[in-house]
N, C-alpha and C positions, 0 to 999 in steps of 0.2 A: 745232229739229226740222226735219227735210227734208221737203220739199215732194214730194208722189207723184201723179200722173194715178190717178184712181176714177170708176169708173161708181157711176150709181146702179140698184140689183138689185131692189128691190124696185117693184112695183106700186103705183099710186093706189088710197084706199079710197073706193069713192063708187055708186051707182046713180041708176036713176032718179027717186029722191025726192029725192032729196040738192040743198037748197035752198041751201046755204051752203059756200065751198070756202075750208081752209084750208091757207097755204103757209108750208113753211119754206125756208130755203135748201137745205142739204145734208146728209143724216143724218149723225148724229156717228161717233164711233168705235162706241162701243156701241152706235147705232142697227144702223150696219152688222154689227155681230157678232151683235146678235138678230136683223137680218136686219127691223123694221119701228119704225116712227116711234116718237121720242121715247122712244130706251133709258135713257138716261142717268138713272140710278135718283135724282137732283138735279134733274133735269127737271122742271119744274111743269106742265107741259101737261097731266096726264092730271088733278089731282087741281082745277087751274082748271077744266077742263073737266067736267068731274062735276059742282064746283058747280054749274056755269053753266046746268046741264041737273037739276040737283037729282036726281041719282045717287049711288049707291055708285062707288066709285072702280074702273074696269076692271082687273085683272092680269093675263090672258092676253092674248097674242096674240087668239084666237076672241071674247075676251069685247068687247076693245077696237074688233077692228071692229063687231061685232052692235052695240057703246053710240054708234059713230058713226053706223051705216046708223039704227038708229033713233030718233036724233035727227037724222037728215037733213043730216047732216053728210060734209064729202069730206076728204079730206086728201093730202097731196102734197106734194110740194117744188117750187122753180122751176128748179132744177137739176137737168139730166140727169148730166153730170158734166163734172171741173174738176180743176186743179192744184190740193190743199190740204194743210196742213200739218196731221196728225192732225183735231183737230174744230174748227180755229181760223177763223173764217168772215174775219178781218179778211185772211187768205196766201189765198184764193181767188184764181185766175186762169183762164184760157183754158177759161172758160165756155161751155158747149152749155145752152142753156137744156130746159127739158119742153116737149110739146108740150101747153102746157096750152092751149088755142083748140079742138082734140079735145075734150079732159074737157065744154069750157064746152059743146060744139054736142050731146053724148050726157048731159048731164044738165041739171035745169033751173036752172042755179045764177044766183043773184038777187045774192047777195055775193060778195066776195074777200076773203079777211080775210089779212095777211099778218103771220105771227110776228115778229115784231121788224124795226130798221130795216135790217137787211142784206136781209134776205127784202123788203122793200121797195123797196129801192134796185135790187136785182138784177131784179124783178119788173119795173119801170117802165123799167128798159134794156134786157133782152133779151125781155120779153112784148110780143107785138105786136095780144092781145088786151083792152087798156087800157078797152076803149070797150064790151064785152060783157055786165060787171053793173059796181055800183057797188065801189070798190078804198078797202079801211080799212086803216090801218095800224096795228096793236096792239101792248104792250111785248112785249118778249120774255120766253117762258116759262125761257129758258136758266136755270141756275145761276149764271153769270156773271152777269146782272142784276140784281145784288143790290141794286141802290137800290130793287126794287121788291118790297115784300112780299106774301104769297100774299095776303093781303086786298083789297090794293091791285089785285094780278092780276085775283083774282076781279071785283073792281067795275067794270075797262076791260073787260075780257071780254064782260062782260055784253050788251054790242052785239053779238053772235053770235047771240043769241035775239030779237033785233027781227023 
């Protein structure tokens, strides 16, 4: 698959209640084509996350942010944008990171929790806001992570609600 220069189009979900900020790398294909986080119908993210907050599971767009904003949750990428090969996070190159140091000074976020160890690894080399709240790094909600089953998901999770 060829590698193509992407911005990221979409905005951070987050207010001023928003205690906890979570990051992935880069929306995937189908993030980009619904145009908001964590499209990819394989994705675990929305339905870890519903446990984790002991919800029904969000399906819209409006429902998904309202389940975030009121569990006080943010959400974002570390990536502004990059050279990638479809949604393959390992062909990442010529990183512009977010300015996520903004998000942390207009909201009062206490965690970072970062999706998987790419969203980690990218997080800790191009964020220059390391020292702002405390930095967790959780498995990845991807479909690719299959060593990790949704149960297993749910219970590393779980540190989002401390």
């Amino acid at each position: 698959m060829e590698t193509e220069h992407v911005m990221h189009t979409f905005a951070p979900v987050y207010d001023k209640k928003s205690r906890v900020l979570i990051l992935g790398t880069f929306p995937s294909v189908k993030s980009r084509e619904n145009r908001f986080y964590y499209g990819h119908p394989r994705n675990r993210f929305w339905k870890v996350t519903a446990a984790v907050c002991g919800c029904e599971v969000p399906e819209t767009i409006e429902e998904k942010k309202a389940f975030l904003l009121e569990n006080h949750i943010a959400i974002w990428d570390v990536i502004a944008s990059c050279d990638i090969a479809g949604s393959s996070d390992s062909s990442i190159t010529n990183v512009v990171a977010n300015d996520i140091e903004r998000l942390l000074t207009e909201a009062p976020i206490e965690a970072v929790f970062l999706n998987g160890a790419k969203a980690y690894e990218l997080f800790m080399k191009y964020c220059s806001c390391k020292d702002k709240a405390e930095i967790c790094k959780l498995p990845s909600t991807s479909p690719a992570n299959a060593a990790w089953s949704l149960e297993r998901l749910i219970e590393e999770w779980k540190k989002i609600r401390r």
